[in-house]
N, C-alpha and C positions, 0 to 999 in steps of 0.2 A: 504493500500500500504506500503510495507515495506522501512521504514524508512524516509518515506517521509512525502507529503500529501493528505489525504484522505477525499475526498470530499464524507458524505453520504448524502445531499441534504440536512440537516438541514439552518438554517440560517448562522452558522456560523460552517466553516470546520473545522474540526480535523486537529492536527497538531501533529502527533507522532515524539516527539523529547528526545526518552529513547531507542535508539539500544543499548546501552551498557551494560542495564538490557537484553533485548532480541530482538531479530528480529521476524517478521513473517518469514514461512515458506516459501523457493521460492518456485513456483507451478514444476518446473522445476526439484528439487528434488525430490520432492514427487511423481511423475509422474514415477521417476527413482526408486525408492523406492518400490511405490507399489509392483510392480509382486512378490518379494523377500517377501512378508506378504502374498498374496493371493496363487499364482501359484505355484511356485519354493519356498516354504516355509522348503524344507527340513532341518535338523540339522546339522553342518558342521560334526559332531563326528560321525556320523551314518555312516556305512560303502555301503550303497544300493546307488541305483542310484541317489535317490532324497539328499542320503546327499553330495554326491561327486561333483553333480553341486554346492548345497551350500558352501562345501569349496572351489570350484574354483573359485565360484564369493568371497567368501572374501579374499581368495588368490590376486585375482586382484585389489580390492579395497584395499588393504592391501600395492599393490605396489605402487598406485596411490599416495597416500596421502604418501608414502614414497619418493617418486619421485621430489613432490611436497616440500617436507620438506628438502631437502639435506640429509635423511637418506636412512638407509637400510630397506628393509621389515620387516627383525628381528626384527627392534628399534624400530615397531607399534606395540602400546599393544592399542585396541579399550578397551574403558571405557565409563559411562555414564552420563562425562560431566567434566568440569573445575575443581571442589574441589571434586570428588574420584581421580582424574588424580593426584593434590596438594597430598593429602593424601597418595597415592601410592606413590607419588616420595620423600617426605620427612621421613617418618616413615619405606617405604622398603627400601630404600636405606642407609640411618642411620641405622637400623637392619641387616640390609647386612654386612653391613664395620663390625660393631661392631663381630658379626659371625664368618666372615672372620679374625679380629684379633685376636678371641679364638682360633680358627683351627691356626692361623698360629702360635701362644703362644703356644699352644698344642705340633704343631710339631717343634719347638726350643727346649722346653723343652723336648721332646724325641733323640733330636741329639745330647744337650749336655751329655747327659748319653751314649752315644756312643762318638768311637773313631771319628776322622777327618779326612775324606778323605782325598787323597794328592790332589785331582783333584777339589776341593770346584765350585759350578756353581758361574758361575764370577754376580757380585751383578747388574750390567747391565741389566742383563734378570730378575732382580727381579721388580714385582710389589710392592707401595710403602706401602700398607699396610704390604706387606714381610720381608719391609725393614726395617721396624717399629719393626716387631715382633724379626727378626732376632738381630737387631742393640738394642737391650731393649728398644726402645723409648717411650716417652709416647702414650701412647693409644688416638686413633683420638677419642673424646666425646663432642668434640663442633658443633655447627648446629650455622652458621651466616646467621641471615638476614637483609632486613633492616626493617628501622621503618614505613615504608608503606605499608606492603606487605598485600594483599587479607588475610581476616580470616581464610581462609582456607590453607595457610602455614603459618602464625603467631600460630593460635592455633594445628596443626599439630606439631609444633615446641616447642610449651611451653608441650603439652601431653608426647613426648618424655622423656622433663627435669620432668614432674609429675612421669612422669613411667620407664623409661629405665635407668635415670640415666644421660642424656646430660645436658649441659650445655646451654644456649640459651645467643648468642650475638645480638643485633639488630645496626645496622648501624644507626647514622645519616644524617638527610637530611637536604640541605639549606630549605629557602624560595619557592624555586620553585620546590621543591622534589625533585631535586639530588640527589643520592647516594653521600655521601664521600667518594671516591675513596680513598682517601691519609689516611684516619680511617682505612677502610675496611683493604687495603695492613696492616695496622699495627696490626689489629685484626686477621687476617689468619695467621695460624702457624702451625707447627706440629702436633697440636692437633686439628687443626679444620677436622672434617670427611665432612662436605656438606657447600655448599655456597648457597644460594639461596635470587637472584633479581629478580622482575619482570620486562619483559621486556619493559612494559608501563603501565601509573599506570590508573587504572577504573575511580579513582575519580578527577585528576586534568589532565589524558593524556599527561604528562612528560615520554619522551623516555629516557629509561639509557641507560650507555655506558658497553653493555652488553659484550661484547665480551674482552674489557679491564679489566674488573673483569674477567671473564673465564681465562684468562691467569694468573691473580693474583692467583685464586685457583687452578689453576693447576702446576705453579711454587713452590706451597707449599706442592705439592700431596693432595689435596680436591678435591672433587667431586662439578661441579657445575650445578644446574637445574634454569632454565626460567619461569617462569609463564607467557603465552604469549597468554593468551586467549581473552585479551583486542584486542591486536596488531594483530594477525591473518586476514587476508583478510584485511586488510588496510597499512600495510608495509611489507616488507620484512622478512619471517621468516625463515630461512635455521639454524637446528643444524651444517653443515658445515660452514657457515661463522660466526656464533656466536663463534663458539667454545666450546661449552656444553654440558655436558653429557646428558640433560633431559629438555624435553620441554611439556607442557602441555596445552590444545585444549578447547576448548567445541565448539561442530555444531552449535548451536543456535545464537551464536553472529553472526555468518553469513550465515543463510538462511537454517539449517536442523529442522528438531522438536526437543524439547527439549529429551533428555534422550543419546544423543550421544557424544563422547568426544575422545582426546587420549591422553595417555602418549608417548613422542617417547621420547626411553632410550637405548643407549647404552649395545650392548651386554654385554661389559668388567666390565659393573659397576655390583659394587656387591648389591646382593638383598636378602632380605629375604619376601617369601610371605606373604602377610596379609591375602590372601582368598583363604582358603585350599579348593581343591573341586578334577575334572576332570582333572585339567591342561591344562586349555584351555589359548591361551593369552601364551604361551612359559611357562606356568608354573605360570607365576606372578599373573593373573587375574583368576581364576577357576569360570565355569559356562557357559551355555550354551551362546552364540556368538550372536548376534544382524547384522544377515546380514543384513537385510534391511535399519537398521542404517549406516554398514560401506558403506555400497554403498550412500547413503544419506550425510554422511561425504566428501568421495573420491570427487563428484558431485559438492558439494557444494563449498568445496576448489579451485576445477577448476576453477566456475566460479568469485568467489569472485578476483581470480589472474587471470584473465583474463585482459587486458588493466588497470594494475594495477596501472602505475605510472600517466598516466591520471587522472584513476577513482579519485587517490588520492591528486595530486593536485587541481582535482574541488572541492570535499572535503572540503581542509584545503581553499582555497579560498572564499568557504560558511560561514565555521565558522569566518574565518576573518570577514567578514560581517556580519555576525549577531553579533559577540564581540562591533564591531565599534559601529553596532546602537544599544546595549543596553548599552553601555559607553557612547553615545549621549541621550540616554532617562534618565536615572539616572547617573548623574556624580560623585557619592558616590561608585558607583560600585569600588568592587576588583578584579582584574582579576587574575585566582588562573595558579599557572602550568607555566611550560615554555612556550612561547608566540611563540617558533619555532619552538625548536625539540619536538612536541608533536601531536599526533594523530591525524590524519586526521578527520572531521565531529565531533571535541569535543572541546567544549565551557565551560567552570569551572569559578565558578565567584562568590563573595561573595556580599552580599546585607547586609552593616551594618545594626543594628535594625531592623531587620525584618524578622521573625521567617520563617526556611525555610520551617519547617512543614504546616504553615500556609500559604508559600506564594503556596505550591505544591495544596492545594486544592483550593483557587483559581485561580489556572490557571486551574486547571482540570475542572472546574465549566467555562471556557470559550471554550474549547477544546484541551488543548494545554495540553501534558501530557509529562513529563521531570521528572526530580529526583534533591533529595538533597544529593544524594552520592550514594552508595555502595546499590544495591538491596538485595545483599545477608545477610543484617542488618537486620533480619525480628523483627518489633516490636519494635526496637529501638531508640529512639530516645536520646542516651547523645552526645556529639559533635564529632565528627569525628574524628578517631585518626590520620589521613592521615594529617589533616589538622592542628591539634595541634602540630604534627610532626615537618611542618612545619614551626611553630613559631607564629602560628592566637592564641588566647586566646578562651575561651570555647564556649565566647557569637558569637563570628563571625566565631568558628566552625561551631552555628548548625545555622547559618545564609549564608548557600551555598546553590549555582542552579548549574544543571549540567545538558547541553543539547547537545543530542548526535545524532549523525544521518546518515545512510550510503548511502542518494541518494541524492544528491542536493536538498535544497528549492529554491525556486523564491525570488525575490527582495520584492515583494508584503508581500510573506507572513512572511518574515521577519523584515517588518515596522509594520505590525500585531501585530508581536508576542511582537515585545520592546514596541511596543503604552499599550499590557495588562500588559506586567511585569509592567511596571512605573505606571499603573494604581492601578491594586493590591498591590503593595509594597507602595504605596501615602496613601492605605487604612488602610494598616497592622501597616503605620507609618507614622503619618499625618510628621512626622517631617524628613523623609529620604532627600528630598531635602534640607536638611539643613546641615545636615552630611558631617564632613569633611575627605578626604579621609586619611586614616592614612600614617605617613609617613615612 
């Protein structure tokens, strides 16, 4: 059962407490999905009959999730999942600007070898990389993020500084992963081409003040993009009320099969492609389209925003509850993240002295299957950068639980679950009850 729990007759039920890593499939999508693999499998690019329904179903799908998003049709670019979306919107969008300020250096330096019109276009109607090139300014070469951000625009962002030539700024964060807003403003300038925050973070579910940065990079002419694949179907995600150029998706966090995602991006921003092909995706994305996927997307977002501010106050109501009683079962516990404005169904929480690698395989050895951070860490085990970010030291870095969940649990199975963390962690560390909480 997705995200909940699943009783398979055993003695003791499974407790799947990791949506953050993935969800199941709802049956709901895939139902909608199928025909578009079987039946109607046509190619959107094919000009016959069976491909023209296909591009009018992803035409339609295409609007859906546009609709849904406070964007235009245009702004949907379908991808295949959370970090190619990151990847697209930080490397083509930084290659874009940079493009756009040769082309527009190009043609400065072709007009001042020409005479001056008397009638010059008034600098108002100039875009600001124009304005740059026009005015000599320095060249936009910085990419700011902050110091939490998923690997997949952190190392997006350092590739750039290895390859193109950017500069990489990262923001700091308090204790509870705040963005430095008052940093940030003083690190955007002239020279910054992109901004990018997410808009909630995977590992401790702290909400930024996304839309207040958006203005920051925009008063400075910078480009700003969202990583908002955490926060998707659990708050509010509109690029209209954020204010952002680019926002980035994956289906699977809330109910499609893994391999679907989007970028929604701004016509006006500039882009240089990464994936030369057909020009399918408005040019940005080349390759043959994933209907059955977009429809699987479109479907899936519907329902997840369906009774959305309910679904998510029972949610964060859950987690509250389940924080309490494992703060009653081990009183060593640290509670990681903002305690309010943070994700609905996400619980983050340090366990001094007790290795989290070791406390994940026994609970999984009880049923109860959760994480110590960031799934997308394959193999990894040094301490979390999220949470060193924050000011933890290395040892009660890799000494984190993160339990995550998008349907309500019961009362029950949440005195369950705290009765085995305190059991396991008593085992892993005869001395945890002993542990004083830092201050």
């Amino acid at each position: 059962m997705s995200g909940a729990v699943a009783d398979g007759g055993a003695a003791e039920e499974f407790v799947y407490l990791d949506a953050a890593a993935t969800e199941a499939a709802d049956p709901e999508v895939v139902k909608a999905m199928l025909p578009y693999m079987i039946q109607e499998f046509g190619n959107p690019s094919s000009v016959h009959t069976q491909g023209k329904a296909a591009a009018s179903v992803l035409r339609r799908a295409r609007e859906e999730v546009a609709s849904r998003l406070g964007a235009r049709a245009g702004d949907v670019i379908f991808t295949s999942g959370g970090t190619e979306s990151d990847n697209l919107a930080i490397k083509g969008i930084a290659l874009g600007i940079r493009a756009s300020q040769a082309e527009q250096q190009g043609m400065r330096d072709r007009r001042l070898s020409l005479p001056v019109p008397d009638a010059a276009r008034s600098d108002d109607a100039r875009s600001p990389i124009e304005v740059a090139a026009d005015d000599g300014a320095a060249l936009r070469r910085e990419i700011v993020i902050s110091a939490v951000e998923h690997s997949a625009v952190r190392e997006s962002a350092r590739w750039l500084e290895r390859n193109a030539g950017f500069r990489v700024i990262e923001i700091p964060v308090d204790g509870q992963g705040h963005v430095d807003v008052g940093c940030l403003k003083a690190c955007v300038g002239p020279e910054t081409a992109l901004v990018s925050v997410m808009l909630a973070s995977n590992e401790v579910g702290t909400i930024q003040p996304i839309s207040r940065i958006a203005e920051i990079a925009h008063a400075q002419g910078a480009f700003i993009h969202t990583d908002a694949v955490q926060a998707a179907g659990l708050i509010p995600v509109s690029m209209r009320d954020l204010g952002v150029d680019a926002i980035s998706l994956s289906g699977h966090k809330f109910g499609t099969p893994k391999g679907i995602g989007a970028l929604i991006m701004r016509s006006t921003v500039p882009y240089e492609a990464l994936i030369s092909g057909g020009g399918q995706e408005h040019g940005i994305r080349s390759g043959t389209e994933n209907v059955a996927g977009a429809v699987a997307l479109a479907v899936a977002l519907n329902k997840a925003l369906e009774h959305l501010p309910d679904r998510s106050a029972a949610l964060s109501a859950t987690a509250r509850r389940l924080t309490m009683a494992l703060c009653d079962a081990i009183p060593e516990v640290m509670v990681t993240g903002d305690p309010v404005h943070r994700l609905p169904g996400h619980v983050s929480l340090i366990l001094p002295g007790v290795s989290g690698e070791a406390l994940l395989v026994e609970l999984d050895a009880h049923g109860i299957s959760c994480s110590s951070g960031s799934a997308c860490a394959v193999g990894k085990t040094e301490a979390s950068p999220t949470l060193l970010a924050m000011g933890f030291d290395a040892a009660a870095a890799k000494a984190s639980l993160r339990m995550t969940f998008r349907s309500p649990i019961s009362d029950a199975t949440i005195d369950r679950v705290a009765a085995i963390v305190k059991d396991a962690a008593s085992r892993l560390n005869p001395h945890v009850e002993h542990v004083g909480r830092n201050s």
